[in-house]
LOROMI-740303 format. One line per field, with one value per residue (C-alpha): residue number from 0; x, y, z. Coordinates in nm, 3 decimals, always signed. Each point is the difference from the previous one (the first is absolute). Layout:
N
n	c(NUM,...)
u	c(X,...)
v	c(Y,...)
w	c(Z,...)
//
This chain:
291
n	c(0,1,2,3,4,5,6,7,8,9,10,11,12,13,14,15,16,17,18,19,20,21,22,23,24,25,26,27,28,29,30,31,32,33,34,35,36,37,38,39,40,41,42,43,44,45,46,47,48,49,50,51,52,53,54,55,56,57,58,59,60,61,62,63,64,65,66,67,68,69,70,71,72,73,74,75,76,77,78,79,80,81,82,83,84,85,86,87,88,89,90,91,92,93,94,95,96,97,98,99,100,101,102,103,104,105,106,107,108,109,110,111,112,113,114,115,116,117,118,119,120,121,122,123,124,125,126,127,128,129,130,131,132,133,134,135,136,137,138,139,140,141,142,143,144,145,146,147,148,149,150,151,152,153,154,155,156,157,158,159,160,161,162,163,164,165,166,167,168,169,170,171,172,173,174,175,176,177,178,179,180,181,182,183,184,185,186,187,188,189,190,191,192,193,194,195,196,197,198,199,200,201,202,203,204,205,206,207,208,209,210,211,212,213,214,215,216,217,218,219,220,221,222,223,224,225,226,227,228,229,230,231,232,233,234,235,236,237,238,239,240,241,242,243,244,245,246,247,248,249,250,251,252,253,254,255,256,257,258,259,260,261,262,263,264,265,266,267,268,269,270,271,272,273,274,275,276,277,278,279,280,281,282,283,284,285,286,287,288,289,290)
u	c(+0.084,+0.196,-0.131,+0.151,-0.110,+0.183,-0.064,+0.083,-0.055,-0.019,+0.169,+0.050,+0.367,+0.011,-0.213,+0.132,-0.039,-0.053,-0.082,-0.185,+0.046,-0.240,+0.019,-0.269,+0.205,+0.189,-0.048,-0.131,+0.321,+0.103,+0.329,+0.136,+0.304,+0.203,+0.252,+0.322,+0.080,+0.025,-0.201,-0.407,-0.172,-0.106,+0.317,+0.192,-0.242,-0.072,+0.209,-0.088,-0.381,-0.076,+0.158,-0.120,-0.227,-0.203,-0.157,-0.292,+0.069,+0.275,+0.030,+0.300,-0.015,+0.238,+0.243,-0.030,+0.254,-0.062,-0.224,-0.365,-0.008,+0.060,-0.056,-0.402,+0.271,+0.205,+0.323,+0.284,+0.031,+0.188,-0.132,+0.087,-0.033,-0.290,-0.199,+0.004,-0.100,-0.318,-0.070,-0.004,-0.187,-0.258,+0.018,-0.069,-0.266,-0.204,+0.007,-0.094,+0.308,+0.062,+0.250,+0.233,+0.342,+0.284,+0.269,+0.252,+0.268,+0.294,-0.170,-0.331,+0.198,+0.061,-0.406,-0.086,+0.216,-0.169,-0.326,+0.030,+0.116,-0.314,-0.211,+0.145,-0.329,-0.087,+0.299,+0.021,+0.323,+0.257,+0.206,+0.280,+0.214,+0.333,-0.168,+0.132,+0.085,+0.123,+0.398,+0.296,+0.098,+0.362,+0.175,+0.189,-0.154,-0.346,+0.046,+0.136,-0.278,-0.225,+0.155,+0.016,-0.398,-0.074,+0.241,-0.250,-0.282,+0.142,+0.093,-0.376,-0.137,+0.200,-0.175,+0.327,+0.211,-0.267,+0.202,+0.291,-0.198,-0.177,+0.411,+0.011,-0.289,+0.070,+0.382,-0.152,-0.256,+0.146,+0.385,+0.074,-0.260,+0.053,+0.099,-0.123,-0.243,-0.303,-0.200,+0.219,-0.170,-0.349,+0.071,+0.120,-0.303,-0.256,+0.150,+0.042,-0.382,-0.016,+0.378,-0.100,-0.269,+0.310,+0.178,-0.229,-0.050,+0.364,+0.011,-0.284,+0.187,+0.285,-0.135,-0.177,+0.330,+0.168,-0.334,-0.123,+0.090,+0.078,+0.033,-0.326,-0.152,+0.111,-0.159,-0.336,-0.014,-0.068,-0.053,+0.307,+0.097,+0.286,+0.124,+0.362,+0.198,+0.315,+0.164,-0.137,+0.243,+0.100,-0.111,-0.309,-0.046,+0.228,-0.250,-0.287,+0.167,+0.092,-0.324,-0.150,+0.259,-0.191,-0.369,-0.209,-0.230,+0.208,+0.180,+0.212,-0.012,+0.381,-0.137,+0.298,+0.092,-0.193,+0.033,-0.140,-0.222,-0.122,-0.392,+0.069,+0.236,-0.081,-0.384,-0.093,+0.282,-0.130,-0.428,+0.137,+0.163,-0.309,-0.228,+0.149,+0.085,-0.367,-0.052,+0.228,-0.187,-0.347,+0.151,+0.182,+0.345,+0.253,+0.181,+0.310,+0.291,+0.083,+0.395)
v	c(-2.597,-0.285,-0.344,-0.261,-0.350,-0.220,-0.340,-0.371,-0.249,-0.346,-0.273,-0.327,+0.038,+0.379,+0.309,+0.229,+0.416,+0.242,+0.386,+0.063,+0.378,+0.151,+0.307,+0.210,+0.210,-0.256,-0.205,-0.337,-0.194,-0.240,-0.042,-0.307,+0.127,-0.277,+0.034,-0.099,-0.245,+0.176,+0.307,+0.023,+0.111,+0.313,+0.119,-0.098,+0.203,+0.253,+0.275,-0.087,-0.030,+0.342,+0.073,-0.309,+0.195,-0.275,-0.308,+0.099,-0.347,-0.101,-0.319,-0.085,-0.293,-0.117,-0.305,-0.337,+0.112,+0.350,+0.265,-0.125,-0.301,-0.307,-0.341,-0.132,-0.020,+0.297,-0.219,+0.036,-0.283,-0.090,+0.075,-0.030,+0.252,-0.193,+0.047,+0.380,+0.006,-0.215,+0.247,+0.252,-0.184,-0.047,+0.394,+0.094,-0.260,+0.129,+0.324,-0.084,+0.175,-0.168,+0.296,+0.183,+0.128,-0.102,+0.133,-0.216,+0.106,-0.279,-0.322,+0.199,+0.008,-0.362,-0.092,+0.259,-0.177,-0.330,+0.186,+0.087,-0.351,-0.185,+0.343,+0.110,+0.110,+0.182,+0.209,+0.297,+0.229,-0.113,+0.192,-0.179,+0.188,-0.235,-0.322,-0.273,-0.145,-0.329,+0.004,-0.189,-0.172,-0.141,+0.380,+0.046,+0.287,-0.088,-0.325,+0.224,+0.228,-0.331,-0.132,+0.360,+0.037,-0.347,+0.086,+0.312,-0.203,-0.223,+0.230,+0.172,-0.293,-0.004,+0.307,+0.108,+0.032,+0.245,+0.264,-0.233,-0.112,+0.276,+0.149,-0.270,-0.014,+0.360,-0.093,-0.255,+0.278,+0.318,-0.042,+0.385,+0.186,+0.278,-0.203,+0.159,+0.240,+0.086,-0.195,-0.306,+0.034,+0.022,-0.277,-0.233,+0.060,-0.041,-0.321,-0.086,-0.056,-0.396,-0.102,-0.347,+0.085,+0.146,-0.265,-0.252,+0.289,-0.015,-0.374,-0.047,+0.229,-0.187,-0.341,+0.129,+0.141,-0.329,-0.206,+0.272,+0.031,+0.328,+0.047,-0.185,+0.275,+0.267,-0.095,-0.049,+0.412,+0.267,+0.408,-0.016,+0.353,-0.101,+0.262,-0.071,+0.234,+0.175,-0.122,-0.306,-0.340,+0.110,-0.378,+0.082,+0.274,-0.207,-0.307,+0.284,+0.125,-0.350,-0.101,+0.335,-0.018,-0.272,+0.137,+0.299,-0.032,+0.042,+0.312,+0.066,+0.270,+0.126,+0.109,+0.302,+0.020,-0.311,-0.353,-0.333,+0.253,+0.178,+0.018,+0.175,+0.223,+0.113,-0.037,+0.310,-0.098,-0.334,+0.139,+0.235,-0.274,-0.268,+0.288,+0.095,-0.351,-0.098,+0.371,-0.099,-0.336,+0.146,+0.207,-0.289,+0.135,-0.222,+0.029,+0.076,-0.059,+0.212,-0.012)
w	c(+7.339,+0.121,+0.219,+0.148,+0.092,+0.215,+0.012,+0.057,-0.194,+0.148,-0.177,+0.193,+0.060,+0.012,+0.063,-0.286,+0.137,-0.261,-0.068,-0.314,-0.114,-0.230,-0.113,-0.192,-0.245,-0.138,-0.336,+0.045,+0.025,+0.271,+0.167,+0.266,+0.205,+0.195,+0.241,+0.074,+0.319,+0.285,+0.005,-0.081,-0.292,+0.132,+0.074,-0.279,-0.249,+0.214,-0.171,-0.355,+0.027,+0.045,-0.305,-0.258,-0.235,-0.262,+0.256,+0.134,+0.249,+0.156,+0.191,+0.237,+0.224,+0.264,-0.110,+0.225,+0.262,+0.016,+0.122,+0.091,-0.182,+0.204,+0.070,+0.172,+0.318,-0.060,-0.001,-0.231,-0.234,-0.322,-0.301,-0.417,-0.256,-0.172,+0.344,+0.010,-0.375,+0.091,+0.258,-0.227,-0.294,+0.271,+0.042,-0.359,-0.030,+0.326,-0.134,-0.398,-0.108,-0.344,-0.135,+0.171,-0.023,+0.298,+0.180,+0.209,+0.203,+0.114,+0.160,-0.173,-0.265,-0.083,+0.103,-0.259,-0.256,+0.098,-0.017,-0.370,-0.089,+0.162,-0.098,-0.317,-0.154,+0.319,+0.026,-0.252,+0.148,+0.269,+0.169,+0.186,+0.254,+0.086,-0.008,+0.172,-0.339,-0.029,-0.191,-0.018,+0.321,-0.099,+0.035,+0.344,+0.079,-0.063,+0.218,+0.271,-0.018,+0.023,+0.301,+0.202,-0.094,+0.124,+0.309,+0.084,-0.015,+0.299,+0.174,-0.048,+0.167,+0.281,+0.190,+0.217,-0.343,-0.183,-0.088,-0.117,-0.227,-0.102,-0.037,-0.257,-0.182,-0.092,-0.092,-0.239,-0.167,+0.056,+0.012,-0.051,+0.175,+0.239,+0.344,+0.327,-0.198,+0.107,-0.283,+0.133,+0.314,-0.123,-0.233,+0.299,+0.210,-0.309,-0.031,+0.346,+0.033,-0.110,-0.030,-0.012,-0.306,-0.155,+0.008,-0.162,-0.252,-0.026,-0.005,-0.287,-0.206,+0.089,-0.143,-0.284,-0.154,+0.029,-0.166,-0.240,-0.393,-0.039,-0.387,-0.003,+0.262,-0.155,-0.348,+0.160,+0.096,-0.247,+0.004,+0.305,+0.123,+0.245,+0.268,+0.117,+0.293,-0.134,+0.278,+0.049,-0.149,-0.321,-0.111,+0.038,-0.274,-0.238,+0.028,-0.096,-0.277,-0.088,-0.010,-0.170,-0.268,-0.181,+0.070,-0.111,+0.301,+0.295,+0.103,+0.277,+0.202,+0.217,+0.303,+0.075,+0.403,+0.120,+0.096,+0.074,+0.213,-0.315,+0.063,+0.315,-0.155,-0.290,-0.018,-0.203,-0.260,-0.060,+0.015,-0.258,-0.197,+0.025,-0.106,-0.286,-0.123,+0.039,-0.179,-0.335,+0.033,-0.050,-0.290,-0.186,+0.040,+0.025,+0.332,+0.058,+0.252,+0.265,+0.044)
//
């Protein structure tokens, strides 16, 4: 049997919604899911939860601009990375969750990593799907990608240029997915719901890369399983296998067919995945990479 609470929590700069999913026939095991900007936490892990075998709770929260969570006056203001992880400090400590494990996808991504590091006792697996990782700024093409992102997010605010900018916020993540498809289209109006909260998402994100020590980040997580699209940036599985290449604890995972978009397309590839990583775990193998 499964239930569900939904709830707010009311901090004094933001009213945090969350679901709570607890299901009977699991082993007691809990799991925090967060988003990436744009589109809601129920969404986004909508197609793996069904299929996530060994938490018998599962927490996922909407990120400050996204979803339910809001502002006391519903307006869309700035915000910094170190603001959403208070929010969800705040989270763990109004429900007495002192271990869990944690999943972050993109902007959830890079919160999760800043999770462990003020949490590392706390956090026992992560699972990071294309987090908005902080790298090297001084290549061409990453400054490019920098300035179209922070382009989109203009536009985002500016409510008659929407879908420009939602046409380059997906150039910036997603340069070789399927144009005019019909997943593009329910993509685009998932995020079209608070284009100004993406772009603050976008715009935290944004900042944190450029202020953030990302050698020193990295060091502070441990027991990483790291999902990557096949046909996402090929930077972005090099810097995982960079980083893996000098650690026994963190495996990446080459998600075949997908994306930036992988959680929505390839959820029962990834549940599979997580389960049986957290299944090796309990049996003290050593994990292994998925190439």
């Amino acid at each position: 049997m499964t239930t569900i609470l939904q709830e707010s929590l009311i901090l004094p700069t933001q009213e945090v919604y969350y679901r709570l999913y607890r299901f009977d026939n699991a082993p007691p095991r809990r799991l925090l899911l967060l988003h990436g900007g744009g589109v809601a936490g129920k969404i986004t892990w909508s197609g793996i939860l069904p299929h996530l075998r060994h938490w018998n709770e599962i927490l996922i929260p909407d990120l400050r601009g996204t979803g339910k969570t809001r502002y006391p006056d519903h307006k869309e203001h700035r915000f910094e990375a170190e603001e959403v992880v208070a929010d969800i400090t705040a989270l763990l400590d109004h429900l007495a969750w002192a271990k869990l494990d944690l999943g972050g996808y993109s902007y959830g991504g890079l919160i999760a990593m800043l999770l462990k590091a003020a949490r590392p006792a706390a956090m026992e697996k992560t699972y990071l799907f294309e987090p908005a990782l902080p790298g090297e700024t001084n290549d061409e093409e990453t400054i490019r990608s920098h300035e179209l992102i922070l382009h989109a997010a203009k536009r985002l605010r500016e409510l008659e240029n929407v879908a420009e900018g939602l046409e380059l916020f997906l150039d910036a993540i997603a340069p070789n997915r399927s144009r005019g498809s019909k997943n593009e289209e329910i993509i685009r109006e998932r995020l079209s719901h608070r284009p100004a909260g993406l772009a603050c998402a976008i715009e935290c994100v944004s900042r944190a890369t450029k202020q953030l020590d990302r050698p020193q980040l990295v060091a502070a997580q441990a027991n990483v399983s790291s999902f990557i699209g096949s046909r996402s940036h090929p930077a972005a599985y090099e810097l995982c296998q960079e980083i893996a290449s000098g650690r026994s604890d963190w495996v990446c995972h080459l998600i075949q067919g997908a994306d930036h978009a992988l959680p929505f397309q390839q959820p029962e590839t990834i549940a599979k995945l997580m389960n049986r990583d957290i299944a090796q775990r309990n049996q003290g193998c050593l994990p292994f990479r998925s190439l």
